[in-house]
N, C-alpha and C positions, 0 to 999 in steps of 0.2 A: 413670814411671807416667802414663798417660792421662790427660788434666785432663778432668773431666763436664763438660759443659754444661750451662745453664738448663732446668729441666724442662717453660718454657712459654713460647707464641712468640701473637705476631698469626698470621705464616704461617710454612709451611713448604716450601719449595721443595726439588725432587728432582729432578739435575742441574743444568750448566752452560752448556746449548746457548744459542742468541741468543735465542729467544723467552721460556724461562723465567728468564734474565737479564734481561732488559727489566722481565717482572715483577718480579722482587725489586727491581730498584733504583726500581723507582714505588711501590710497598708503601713502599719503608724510608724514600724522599725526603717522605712524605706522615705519618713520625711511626710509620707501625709497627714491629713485631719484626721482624725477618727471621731464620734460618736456611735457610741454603743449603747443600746435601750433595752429595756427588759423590761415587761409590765410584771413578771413576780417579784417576791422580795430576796430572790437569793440565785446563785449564778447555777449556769448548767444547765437548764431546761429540763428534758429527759435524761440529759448523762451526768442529774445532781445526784447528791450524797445527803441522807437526812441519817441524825441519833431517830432513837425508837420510838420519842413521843411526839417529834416534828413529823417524822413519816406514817406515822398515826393518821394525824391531821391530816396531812395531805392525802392518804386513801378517804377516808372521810369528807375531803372537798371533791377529789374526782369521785365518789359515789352520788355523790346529792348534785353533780352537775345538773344545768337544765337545757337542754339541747335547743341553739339557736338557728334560729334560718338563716339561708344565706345571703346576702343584701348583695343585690348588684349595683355597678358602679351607676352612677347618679352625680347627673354635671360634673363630671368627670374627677371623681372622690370616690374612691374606695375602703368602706369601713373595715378596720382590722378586726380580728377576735379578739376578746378582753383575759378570755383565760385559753390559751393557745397550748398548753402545754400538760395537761390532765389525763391520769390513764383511764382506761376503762374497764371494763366487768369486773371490778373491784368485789373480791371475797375475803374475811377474815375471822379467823377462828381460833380459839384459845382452847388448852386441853380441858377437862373438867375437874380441875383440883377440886372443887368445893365438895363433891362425890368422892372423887379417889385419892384424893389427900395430897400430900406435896410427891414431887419427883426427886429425889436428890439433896432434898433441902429447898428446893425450889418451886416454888408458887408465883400467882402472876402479881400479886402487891411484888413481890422483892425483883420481878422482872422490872417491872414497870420502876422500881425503883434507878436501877442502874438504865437510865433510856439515855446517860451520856457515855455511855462503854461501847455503845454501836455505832460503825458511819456503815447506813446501809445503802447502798448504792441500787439505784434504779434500774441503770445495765451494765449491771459487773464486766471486768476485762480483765487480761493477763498481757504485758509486754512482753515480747520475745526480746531475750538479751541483742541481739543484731536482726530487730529487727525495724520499721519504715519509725515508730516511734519513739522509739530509745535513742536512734540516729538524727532523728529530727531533732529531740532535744539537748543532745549534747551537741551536734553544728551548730545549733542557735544559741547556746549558751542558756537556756530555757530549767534546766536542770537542775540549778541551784534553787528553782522557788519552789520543791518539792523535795519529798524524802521517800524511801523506797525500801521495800525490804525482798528479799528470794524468796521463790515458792518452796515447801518443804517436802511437799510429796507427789507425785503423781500415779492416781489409783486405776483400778477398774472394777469392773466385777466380772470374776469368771468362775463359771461350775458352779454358780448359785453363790459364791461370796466376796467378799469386797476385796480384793490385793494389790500390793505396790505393782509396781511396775517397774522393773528394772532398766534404766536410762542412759546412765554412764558405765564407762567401761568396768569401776570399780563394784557399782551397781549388781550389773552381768553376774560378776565372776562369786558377787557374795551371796546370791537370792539363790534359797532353797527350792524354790518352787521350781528351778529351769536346772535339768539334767546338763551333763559334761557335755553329752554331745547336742544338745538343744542349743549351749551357751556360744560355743563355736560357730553353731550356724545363723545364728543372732550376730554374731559381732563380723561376720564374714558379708551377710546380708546388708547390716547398716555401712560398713567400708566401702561396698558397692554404690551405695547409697552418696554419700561423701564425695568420691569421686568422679559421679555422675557428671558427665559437662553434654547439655543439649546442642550435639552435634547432627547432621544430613541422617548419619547411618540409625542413630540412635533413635530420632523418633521417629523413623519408619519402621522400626522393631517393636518400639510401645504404642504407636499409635493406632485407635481402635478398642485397645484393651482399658479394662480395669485394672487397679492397685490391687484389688483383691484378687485377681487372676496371674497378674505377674508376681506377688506374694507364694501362690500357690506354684506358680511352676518355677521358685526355689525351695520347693521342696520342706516347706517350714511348717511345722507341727502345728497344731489348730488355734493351739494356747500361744505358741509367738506368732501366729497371725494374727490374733484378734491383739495383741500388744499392741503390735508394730500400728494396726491398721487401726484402731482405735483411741488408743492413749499415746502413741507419739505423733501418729500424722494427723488426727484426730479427723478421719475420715470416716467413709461406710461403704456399702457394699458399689454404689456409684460412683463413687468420688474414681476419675481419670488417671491412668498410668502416670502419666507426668505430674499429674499435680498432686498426687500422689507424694510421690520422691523427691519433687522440691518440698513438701511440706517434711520429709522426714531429717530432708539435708537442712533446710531450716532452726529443726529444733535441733538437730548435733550441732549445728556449728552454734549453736547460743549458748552450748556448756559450757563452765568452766570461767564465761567471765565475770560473773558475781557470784561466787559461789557454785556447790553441786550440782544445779539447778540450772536450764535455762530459761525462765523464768523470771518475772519483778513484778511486786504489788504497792502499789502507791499505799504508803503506812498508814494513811485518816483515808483512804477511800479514794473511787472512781473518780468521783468529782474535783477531784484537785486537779485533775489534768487541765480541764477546760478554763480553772483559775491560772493556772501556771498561763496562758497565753496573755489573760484579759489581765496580769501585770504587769507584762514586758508591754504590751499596749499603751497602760495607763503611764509606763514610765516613760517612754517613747511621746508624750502626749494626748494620748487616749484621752478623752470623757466618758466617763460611765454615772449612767441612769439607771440603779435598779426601782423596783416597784414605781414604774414612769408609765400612768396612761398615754398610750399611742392610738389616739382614734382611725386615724388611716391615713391611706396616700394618695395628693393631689396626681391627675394627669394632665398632661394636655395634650392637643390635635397639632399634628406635625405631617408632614408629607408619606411616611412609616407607617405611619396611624395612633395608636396612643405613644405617648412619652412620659418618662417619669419626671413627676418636677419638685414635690416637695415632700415634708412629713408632717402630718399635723400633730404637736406632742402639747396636748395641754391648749392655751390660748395663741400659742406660737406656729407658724408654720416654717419649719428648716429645711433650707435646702441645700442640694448636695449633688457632685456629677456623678456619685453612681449608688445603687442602693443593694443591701445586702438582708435577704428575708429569711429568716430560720422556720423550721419546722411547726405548722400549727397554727401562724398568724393570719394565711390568706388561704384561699378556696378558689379555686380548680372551676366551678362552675361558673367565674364571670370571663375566664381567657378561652379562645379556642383551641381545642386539642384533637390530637389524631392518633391513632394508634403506629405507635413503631413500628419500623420496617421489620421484615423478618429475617432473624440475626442482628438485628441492633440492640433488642429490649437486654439491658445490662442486670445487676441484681439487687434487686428491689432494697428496700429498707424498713425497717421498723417489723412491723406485724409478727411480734413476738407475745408469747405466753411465757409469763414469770412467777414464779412463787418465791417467797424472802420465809424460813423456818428457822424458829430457835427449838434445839434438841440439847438434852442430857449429855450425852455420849456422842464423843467423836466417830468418822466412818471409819467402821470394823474394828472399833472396841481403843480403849487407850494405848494398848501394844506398840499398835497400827504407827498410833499418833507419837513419834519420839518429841519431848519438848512441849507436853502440853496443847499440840494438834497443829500450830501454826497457820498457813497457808495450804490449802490442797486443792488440787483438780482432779476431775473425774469424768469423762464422755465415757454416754453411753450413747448404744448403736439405736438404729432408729427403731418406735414401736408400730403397733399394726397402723396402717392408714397414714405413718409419717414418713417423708422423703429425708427431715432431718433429724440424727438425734437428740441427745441432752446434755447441755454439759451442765457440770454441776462445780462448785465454790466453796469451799469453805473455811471460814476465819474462826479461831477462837479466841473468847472475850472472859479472860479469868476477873473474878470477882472477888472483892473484901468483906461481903456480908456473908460468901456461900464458900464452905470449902472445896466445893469442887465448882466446874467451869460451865461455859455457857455455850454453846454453839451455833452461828450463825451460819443456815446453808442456802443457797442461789443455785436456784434452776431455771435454766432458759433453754428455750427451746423455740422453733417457728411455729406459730399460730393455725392450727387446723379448722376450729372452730369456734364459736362466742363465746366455748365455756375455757376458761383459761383451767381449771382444775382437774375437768378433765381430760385435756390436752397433756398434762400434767402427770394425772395419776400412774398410768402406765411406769414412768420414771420414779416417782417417790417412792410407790412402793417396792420397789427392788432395793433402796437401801435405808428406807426411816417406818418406823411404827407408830399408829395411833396410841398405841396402850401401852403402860407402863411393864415391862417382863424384868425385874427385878430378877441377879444373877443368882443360880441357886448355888446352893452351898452342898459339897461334896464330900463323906468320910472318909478317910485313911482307916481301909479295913487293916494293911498290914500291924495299925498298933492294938496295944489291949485292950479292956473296955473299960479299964480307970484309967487310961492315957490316951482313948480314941480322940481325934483332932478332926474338926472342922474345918475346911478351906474354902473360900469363897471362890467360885470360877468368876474370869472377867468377864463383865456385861458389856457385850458387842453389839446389843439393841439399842438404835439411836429411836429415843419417844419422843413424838412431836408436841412441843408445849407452847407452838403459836406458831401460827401459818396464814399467810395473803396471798391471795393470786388475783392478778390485773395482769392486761394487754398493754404494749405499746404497740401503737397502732403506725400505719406508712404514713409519710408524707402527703401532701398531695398530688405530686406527681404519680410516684410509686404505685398509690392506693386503688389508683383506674390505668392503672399502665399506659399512661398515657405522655405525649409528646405535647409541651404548652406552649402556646403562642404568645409571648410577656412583652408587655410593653418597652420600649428600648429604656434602659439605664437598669432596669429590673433582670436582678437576679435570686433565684431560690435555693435551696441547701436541702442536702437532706438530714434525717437523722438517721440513728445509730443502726448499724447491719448487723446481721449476724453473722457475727466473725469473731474469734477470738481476741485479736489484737486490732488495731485503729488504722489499717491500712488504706481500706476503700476509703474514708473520712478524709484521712490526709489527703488522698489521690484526689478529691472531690476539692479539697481547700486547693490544690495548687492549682488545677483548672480553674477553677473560678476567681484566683488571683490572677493566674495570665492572661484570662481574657480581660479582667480588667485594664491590669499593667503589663503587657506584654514587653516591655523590652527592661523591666526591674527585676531582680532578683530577688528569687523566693527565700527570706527570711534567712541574713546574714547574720552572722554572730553576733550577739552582742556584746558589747564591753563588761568586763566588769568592773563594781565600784571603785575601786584602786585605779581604775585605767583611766577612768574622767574625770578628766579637768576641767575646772570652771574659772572663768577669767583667764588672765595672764599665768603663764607660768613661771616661779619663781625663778631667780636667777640661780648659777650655781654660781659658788664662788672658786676663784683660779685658784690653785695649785698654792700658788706662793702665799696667798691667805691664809690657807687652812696652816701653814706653816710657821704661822705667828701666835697661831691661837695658842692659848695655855695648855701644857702638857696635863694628862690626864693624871695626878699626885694619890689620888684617893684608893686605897689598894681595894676596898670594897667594888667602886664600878669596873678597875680592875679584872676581878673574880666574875663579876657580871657579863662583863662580855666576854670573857674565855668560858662561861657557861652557856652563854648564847653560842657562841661558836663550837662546843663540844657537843650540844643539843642537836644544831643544825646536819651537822657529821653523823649523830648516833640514827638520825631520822631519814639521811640521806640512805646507810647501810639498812635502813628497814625495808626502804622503799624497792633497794635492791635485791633485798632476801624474796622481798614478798610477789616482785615480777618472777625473780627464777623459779618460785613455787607454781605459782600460774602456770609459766610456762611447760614445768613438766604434769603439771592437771592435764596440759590441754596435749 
């Protein structure tokens, strides 16, 4: 039998996505109620993480969706959606091994076998090392309920093929691909960059302009312009002078502190961030409800006009002074809306085109990939009819059945039209292949012809051996750009933007927590386990006690703790080695 829940909350929260997580766990860290509901059975919403035969399924339920009407309020109850969180124009397609035989060792039986070697992520991201979410989690002490690993490369494609991209100073000075005096003007260009402070004079000198125009009048060769302007600022031909060069001071200043990189990728996937909130929540107090029918929400008539008053979850109806709705539960056609002012309308959300591929071969051959491929990003500039480019992702997933590895790559991109594929294609086909081109093999004329040697060139052709593309689609708001009229205690969220990193997200949780609590603090450190006490605290005993105690006789605890204490020493001088290294990285 069903255990009830509490029949009354501070809040109420409705979904699991990152931005309405972030609320719950500042509510609950600050002393209030929290309930948090989810009618699926796993957290995240649109920013979860599935292995390869859960994410299966779920393209298979958002394809066989059935499209429901939308029920307006009625005596003043408004029916939620049942399945709020579902992508759409779901495609997926597998290579034709049973024709062209394995790839690599690789067929789809042995894919499908390894489907717990994947966490694929729905809408991939990248943390900047200093940057709104890396800082968030370490002030809140949030940090600990995750693991994290450096990004390992950042590519592009120029003159028709895939190359690193020179980043750090060390970087610079080693890549073949940038001349003596290219390298100089590179690193003369980014110091500029660096020292940038947006002062009166300065942005009436950049203002007006493009990135790509103030690029060009430093005098920078085509190949360090599309670098700078594509793979560190990760802009395009529109992206604005200034924001521009904060995006470039952004990524130099994130060098150096995790590694070569500035860069971090949650180790199991996207999805772990929006968990990381929903358990400083639960520990805090939180309830959570996943796979929780939530039919909808009572109103009532108030001088305003509607008000929020309860939730109906099951036989129960819970109430709460204020409520929290994620992405996908309610519809936009039962509130009044208007269209924003001009210059208000801010930047939208969701309405992205995504494809998830497994390939052979890492991007631009194993060379490329030091360490078996790692982590890597990749933007490319925008194609015909698009305002924004592609970026692309990719993780490798080594394997114990296959000798060689597996490739997971992510493309997103904003949504142009219904078909996510080929919204798409423009971008895949610049660096993956449908058809297997196995590396050919090349003779050593210089030997005899009873000592002629065969050499295999590296195979730099990534072949696609399983491909899906589905939309996530706007919010409700977003979707009709529209401004909503909600009943008072009703608040909405949206979901995930296209952005590299989780800034607008966050920016969206902390508005919508101050209008909540405006005069609480957004999401204080939290303790750690060592730090809290429960009940009384032991006494300590005086001085002159511990003075009676028996002396310690035993020459083994002895040894013990003069190792404890030479340990602590040898760990203290690491810690000091390992700053002064840093320091001179950075």
């Amino acid at each position: 039998m069903e255990e009830d829940l509490p029949t009354e909350f501070d809040l109420i929260v409705i979904g699991t996505g990152l931005t309405e997580s972030i609320i719950a766990a500042a509510a609950s860290r600050i002393g209030k109620t929290v309930l948090h509901l989810d009618t699926n059975d796993y957290y995240g919403g649109y920013w979860a993480s599935f292995n390869l035969e859960a994410f299966r399924k779920y393209l298979n339920s958002s394809a066989t969706q059935i499209s429901t009407t939308v029920e307006p309020i009625n005596n003043n109850f408004l029916p939620l959606q049942a399945q709020p969180t579902l992508v759409r124009n779901v495609q997926e397609q597998w290579y034709n091994f049973t024709e062209k035989g394995d790839v690599d060792g690789w067929n789809r039986e042995k894919i499908e076998q390894e489907f717990r070697k994947f966490n694929i992520d729905l809408v991939p991201k990248l943390l900047y090392a200093r940057g709104s979410m890396v800082e968030l989690l370490i002030s809140s002490n949030i940090c600990r309920y995750a693991e994290f690993r450096a990004l390992d490369r950042v590519a592009t494609v120029w003159d028709g093929r895939i190359t690193t991209v020179p980043c750090s100073r060390s970087d610079v000075f080693t890549n073949k691909e940038v001349n003596v005096v290219e390298k100089r003007l590179l690193m003369k260009f980014l110091q500029s960059c660096v020292t940038y402070e947006e002062d009166s004079e300065a942005k009436e000198e950049l203002d007006g302009k493009t990135f790509l125009e103030h690029l060009q009048s430093h005098k920078l060769t085509p190949n360090l312009t599309h670098y700078v302007l594509c793979a560190i600022a990760m802009g395009n031909a529109r992206t604005p002078c200034r924001e521009g060069i904060a995006a470039v001071k952004k990524f130099l200043m994130s060098l150096g502190h995790y590694g070569n990189s500035p860069f971090l990728f949650p180790v199991y996937g996207c999805g772990e961030i929006p968990q990381c909130f929903c358990r400083l929540c639960a520990v805090f107090g939180g309830i959570y409800c996943l796979n929780k029918a939530v039919e909808g929400i009572h109103f009532k008539q108030c001088n305003e006009g509607l008000k929020y008053d309860s939730v109906k979850c099951g036989k129960q109806n819970i109430t709460s002074k204020g409520l929290v709705v994620g992405q996908g539960y309610m519809s936009c056609a039962v509130f009044s809306k208007s269209t924003p002012a001009e210059g208000a309308a801010q930047k939208l959300c969701g309405n992205l085109a995504r494809a998830v591929i497994l390939t052979n071969v890492p991007l631009g051959g194993a060379s490329q990939n030091p360490g078996g491929g790692g982590v890597a990003i990749m933007k490319l500039p925008p194609a015909n009819n698009h305002q924004e480019g592609a970026t692309i992702l990719q993780m490798s997933h080594p394997s114990g059945t296959c000798p060689k590895a597996i490739y997971l790559i992510h493309v997103t991109t904003l949504a142009v039209t219904e078909n996510p594929e080929e919204d798409l294609k423009p971008y895949v086909a610049q660096i993956l292949s449908k058809d297997y081109l196995p590396a050919p093999e090349i003779t050593n004329e210089n030997a005899s012809d009873t000592e002629s040697e065969s050499v295999k060139r590296e195979n730099t052709s990534s072949t696609i051996l399983y491909e899906a593309y589905f939309n996530i689609p706007s919010c409700l708001a977003c979707a009709e750009n529209a401004n909503l009229s909600l009943p008072v205690g009703v608040r909405l969220v949206c979901g995930p933007y296209h952005e590299l990193d989780y800034d607008q997200s966050i920016e969206q949780a902390k508005t919508v927590f101050h209008e909540i609590y405006p005069d609480e603090e957004f999401l204080p450190r939290a303790p750690d386990p060592e730090e809290i006490i429960i009940g009384e605290e032991e006494p300590v005993p005086d001085q002159g006690d511990s003075l009676q105690d028996e002396p310690v006789d035993n020459a083994s605890e002895c040894r013990e703790l003069e190792s404890e204490s030479t340990d602590a020493q040898e760990a203290k001088e690491d810690a000091v080695d390992k700053a002064e290294e840093c320091t001179e990285q950075k």
